[in-house]
C-alpha positions in Angstrom: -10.3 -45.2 -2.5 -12.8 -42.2 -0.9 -13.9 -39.3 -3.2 -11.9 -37.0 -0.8 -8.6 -39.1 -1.4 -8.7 -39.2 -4.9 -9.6 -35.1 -4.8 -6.8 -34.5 -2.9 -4.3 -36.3 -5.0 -5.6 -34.9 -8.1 -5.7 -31.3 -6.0 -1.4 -31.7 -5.1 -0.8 -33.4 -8.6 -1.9 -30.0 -10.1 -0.6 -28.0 -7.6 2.9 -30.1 -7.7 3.4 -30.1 -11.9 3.7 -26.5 -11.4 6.8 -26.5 -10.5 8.1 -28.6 -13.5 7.8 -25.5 -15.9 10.5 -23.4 -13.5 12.8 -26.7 -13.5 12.5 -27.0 -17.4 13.3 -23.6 -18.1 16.0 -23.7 -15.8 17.4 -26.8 -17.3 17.0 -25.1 -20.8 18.7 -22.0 -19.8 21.3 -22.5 -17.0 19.9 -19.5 -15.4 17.7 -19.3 -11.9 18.8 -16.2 -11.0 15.3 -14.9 -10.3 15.0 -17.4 -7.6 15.7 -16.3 -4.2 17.4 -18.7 -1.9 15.1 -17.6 1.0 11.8 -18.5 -0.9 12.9 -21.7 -1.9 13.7 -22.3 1.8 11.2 -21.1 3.1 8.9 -23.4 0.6 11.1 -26.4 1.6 10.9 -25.9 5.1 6.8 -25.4 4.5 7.0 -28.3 2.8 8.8 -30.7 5.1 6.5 -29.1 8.0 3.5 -30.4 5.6 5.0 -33.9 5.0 5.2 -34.2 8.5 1.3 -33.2 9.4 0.4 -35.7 6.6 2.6 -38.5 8.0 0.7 -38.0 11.7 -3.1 -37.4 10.7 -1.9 -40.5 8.1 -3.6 -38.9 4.8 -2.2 -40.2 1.6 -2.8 -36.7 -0.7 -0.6 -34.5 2.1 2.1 -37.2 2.4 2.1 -37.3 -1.8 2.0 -33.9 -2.9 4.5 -32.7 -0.5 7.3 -35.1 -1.0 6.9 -34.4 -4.5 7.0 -30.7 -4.2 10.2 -31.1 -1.7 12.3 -32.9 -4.0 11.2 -30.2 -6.8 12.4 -27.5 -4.0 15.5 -29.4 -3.1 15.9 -29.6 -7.1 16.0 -26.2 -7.8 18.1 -25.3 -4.9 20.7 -28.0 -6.2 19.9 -26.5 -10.3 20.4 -23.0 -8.6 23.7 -23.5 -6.7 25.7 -25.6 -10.0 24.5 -22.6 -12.5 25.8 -20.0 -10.7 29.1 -21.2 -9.5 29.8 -21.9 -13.6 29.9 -18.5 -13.9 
């Protein structure tokens, strides 16, 4: 594997994990009220416009970090929609 390769996939690891402390506390408090539908869209959208860039210039990292971080999106979305229709 190239230097740049591994770089990048330790670069969207990092940048990925971030969103598991949002989804934790979320999970822990049934509330993600302070998340706005349109910026987890927009991210999602981002995202998928990302996955697809990777997928054509075929780099591994791109492809990686952003499915990852589109099923954390879709995640929330999904976490956000059950917790508020229980109220």
């Amino acid at each position: 594997m190239e230097a740049s390769t591994l770089l990048g996939l330790i670069a969207g690891g990092i940048t990925s994990v971030g969103f598991i402390p949002q989804i934790l506390k979320g999970y822990r408090t049934k509330k993600l009220d302070d998340l706005s539908y349109l910026m987890l869209l927009v991210l999602a959208v981002g995202m998928t416009l990302w996955l697809i860039y990777g997928i054509m210039i075929d780099e591994l990292p791109v492809i990686v970090a952003n499915i990852f971080g589109g099923i954390c999106t879709i995640f929330l979305i999904i976490m956000k929609k059950m917790y508020s229709l229980k109220k």
